[in-house]
ZANU-954329 format. One line per 2 residues: for each residue x, y, z of C-alpha. Coordinates in steps of 0.001 Angstrom, whole numbers, plus 500000, padded with zeros to 6 digits. Example, Ala and Ser with C-alpha at 12.3 -4.5 7.8 and 13.67 -1.06 7.14 Angstrom:
REM residues 2
512300 495500 507800 ~ 513670 498940 507140
END
This chain:
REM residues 294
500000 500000 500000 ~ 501341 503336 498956
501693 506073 501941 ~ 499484 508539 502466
501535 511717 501662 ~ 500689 515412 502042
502805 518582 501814 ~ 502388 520927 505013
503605 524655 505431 ~ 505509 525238 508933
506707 527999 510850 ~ 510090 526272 511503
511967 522973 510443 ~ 513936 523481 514226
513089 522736 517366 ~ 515426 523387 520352
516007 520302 522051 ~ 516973 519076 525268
518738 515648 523696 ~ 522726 514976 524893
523294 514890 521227 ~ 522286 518344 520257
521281 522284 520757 ~ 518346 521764 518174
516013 518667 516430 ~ 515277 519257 512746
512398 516939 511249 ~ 511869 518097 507890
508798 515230 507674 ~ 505866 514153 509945
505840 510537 510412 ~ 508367 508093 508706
508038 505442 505824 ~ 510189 502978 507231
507151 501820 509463 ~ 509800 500410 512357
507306 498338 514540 ~ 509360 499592 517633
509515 502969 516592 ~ 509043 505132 520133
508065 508192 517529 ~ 504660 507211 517143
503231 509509 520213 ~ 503616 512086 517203
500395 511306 516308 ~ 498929 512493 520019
500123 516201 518602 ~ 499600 515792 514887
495883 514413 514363 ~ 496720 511550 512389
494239 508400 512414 ~ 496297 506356 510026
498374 503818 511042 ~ 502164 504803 511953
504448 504163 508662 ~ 501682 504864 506524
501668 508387 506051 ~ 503965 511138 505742
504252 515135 505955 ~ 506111 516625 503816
507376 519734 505509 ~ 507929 523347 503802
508806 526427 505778 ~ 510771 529621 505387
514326 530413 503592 ~ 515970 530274 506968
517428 534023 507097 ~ 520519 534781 508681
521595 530878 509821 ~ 525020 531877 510536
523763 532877 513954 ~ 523460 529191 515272
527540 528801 514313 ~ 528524 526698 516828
525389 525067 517628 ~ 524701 521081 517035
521445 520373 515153 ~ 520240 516754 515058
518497 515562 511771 ~ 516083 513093 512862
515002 512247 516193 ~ 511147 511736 515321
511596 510704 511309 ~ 513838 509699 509068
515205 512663 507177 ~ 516555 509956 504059
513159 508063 503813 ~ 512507 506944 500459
510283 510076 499444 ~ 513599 512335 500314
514834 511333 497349 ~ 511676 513215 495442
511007 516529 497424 ~ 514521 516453 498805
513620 518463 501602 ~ 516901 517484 503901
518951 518620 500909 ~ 516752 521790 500819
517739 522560 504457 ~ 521305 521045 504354
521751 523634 501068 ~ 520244 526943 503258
522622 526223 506198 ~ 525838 525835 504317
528174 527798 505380 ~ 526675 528853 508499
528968 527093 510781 ~ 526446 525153 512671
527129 521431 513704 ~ 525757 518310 512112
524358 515530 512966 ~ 522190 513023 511149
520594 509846 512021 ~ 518866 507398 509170
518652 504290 508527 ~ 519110 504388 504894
521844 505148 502100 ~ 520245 507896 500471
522601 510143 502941 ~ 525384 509756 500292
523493 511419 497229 ~ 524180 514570 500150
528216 513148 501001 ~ 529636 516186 499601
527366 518754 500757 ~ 527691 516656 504065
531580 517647 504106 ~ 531412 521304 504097
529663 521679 507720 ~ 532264 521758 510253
532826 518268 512377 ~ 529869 516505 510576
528278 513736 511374 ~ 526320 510837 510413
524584 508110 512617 ~ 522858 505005 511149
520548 502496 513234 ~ 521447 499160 513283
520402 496888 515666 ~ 520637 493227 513952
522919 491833 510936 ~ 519967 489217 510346
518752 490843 507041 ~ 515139 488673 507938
514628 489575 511235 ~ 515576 493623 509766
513089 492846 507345 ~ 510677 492211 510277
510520 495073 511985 ~ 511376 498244 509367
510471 498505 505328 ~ 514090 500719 505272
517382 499462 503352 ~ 519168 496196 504147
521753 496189 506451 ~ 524270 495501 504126
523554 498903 502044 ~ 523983 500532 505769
527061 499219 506474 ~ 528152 500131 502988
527025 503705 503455 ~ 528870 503994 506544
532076 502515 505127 ~ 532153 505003 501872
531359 507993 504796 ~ 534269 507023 507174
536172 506638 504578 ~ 535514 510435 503011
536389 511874 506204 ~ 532665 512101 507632
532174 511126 511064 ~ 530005 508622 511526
528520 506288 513944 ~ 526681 502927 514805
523570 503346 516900 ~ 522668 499975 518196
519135 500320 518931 ~ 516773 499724 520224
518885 495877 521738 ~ 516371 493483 521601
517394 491294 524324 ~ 518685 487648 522936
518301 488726 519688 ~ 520019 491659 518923
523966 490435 519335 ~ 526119 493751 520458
529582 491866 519731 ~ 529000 490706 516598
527634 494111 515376 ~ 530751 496007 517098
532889 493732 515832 ~ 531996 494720 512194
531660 498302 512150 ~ 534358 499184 514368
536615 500125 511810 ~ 534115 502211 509703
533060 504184 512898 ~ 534295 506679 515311
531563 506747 517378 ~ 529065 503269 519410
525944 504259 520971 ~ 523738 501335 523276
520060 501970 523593 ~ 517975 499354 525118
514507 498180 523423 ~ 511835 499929 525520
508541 499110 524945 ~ 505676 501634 525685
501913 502568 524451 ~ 500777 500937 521947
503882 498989 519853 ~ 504292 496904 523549
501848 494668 522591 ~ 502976 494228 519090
506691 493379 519777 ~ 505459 491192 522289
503258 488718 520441 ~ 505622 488848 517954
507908 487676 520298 ~ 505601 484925 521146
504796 483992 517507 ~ 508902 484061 516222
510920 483612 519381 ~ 508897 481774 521998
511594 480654 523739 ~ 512294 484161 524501
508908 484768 526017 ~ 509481 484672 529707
512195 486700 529262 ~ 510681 489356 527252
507961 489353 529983 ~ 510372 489461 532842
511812 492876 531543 ~ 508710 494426 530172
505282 493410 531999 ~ 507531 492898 535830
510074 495737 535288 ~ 513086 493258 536432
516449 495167 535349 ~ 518940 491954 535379
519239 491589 532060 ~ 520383 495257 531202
522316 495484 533910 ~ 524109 492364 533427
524554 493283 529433 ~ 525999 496383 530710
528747 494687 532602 ~ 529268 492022 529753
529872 494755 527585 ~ 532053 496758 529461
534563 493558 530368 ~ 534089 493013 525830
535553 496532 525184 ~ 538165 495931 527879
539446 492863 525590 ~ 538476 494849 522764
541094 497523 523356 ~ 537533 499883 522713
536552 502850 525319 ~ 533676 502005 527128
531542 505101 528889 ~ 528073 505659 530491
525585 508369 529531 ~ 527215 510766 532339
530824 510293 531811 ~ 532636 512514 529967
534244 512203 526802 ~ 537135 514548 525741
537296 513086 522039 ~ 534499 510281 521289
536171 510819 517729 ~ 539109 509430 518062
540039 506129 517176 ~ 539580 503343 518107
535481 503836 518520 ~ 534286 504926 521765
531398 502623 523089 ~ 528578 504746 524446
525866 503180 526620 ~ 522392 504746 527188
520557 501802 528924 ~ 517572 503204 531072
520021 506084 531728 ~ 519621 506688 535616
518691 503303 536907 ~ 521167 501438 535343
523792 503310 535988 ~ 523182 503504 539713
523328 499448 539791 ~ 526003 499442 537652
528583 501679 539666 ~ 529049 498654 542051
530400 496904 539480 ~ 533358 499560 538396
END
């Protein structure tokens, strides 16, 4: 079925944010194509009016020539924390590119997060912002169980993305979200991108309104033998399992020769080589349980 799309006039593509990873969110689209069954962005629709299913429509987004953006110089903006700014339709009204074109030269900080390939029509437009960046989600290399939960690009064209990136000179990183616990293996997916990355972030899979009870009867239907733990986590609350990741992780980048932080520490460089290993599980709770264990 082909998304519902409709082109919106806004006052503003920015929003300032309160995110560790930037001074302001740009969405240039309402909803997202990919149609991620976990994706936490559906409250949108609480604020937007939309009755359709999540992943089946989209805003297209058109506001003002952005006049004078050489007074956020110095400020980060992050491209994408409710949509995908590269979804498939980008590549027809190209409203990233629009933005990315009005804040060249400005001296503002980017940041991008996709999960798609698309980013690298942009690669050398990309290269003129100052310490650029560009994040892409993946959270399995099992191509079928990808093609489970999101309709965006395979893994493999990811991967490849972030490889021809690195190798241009463009930041980039590996955000390995959302972990779905005993399927999603954090190793195995560090082990292959760590030398086409400068940069691993950890989110846990966190499962609220409605999408909970989707993940979770899939979880019953494709991984039953996962079930009790799946409910142990998400209908008791029971922390063990993140907490004991956490720790298993840390000791891996130990061997690893990688930097391992939590969300509070600070981090001169997290550019530098080798990757730095970022973990954002449940933030304040984990981290309190953890600290025994330093």
């Amino acid at each position: 079925m082909e998304p519902m799309i409709r082109e919106i006039e806004v006052k503003s593509v920015l929003t300032k944010s309160n995110l560790p990873v930037g001074d302001y969110s740009v969405n240039p689209y309402v909803g997202c194509t990919h149609a991620c069954k976990y994706c936490y962005a559906c409250f949108m629709k609480r604020f937007t009016n939309h009755q359709e299913e999540w992943g089946t429509f989209l805003d297209v987004k058109y506001w003002p020539e952005m006049k004078r953006p050489e007074k956020y110089a110095g400020k980060e903006m992050f491209f994408g924390s409710v949509t995908d700014p590269y979804n498939p339709q980008e590549e027809t009204y190209e409203r990233t590119r629009s933005l990315l074109m009005q804040l060249a030269g400005s001296g503002i900080r980017l940041s991008i997060q996709t999960k798609s390939d698309l980013v690298l029509r942009d690669m050398d437009l990309i290269k003129t912002f100052p310490d650029a960046r560009v994040g892409f989600s993946i959270n399995t290399l099992d191509e079928e169980f990808k093609n489970d939960m999101d309709q965006a690009v395979s893994i493999e064209r990811r991967l490849a993305a972030m490889k021809k990136l690195h190798d241009a000179g463009i930041r980039t990183t590996c955000f390995i979200s959302p972990i779905f616990p005993g399927i999603t293996d954090c190793e195995e997916i560090i082990d292959r991108v760590k030398n086409q990355c400068n940069l691993i972030w950890l989110e846990n899979l966190n499962l609220r309104g409605s999408y909970k009870a989707v993940i979770l009867d899939y979880i019953r239907e494709k991984y039953p033998d996962l079930l009790p733990l799946y409910k142990e986590i998400y209908i008791h609350g029971s922390r063990l399992y993140w907490e004991a990741l956490d720790m298993r992780l840390k000791e891996y980048a130990k061997e690893s020769a990688l930097k391992y932080v939590r969300d509070d520490d600070s981090i001169k460089n997290p550019f530098d080589a080798p990757p730095v290993i970022v973990n954002y599980f449940y933030h304040e709770e984990v981290k309190k349980s953890a600290k025994k264990g330093k």
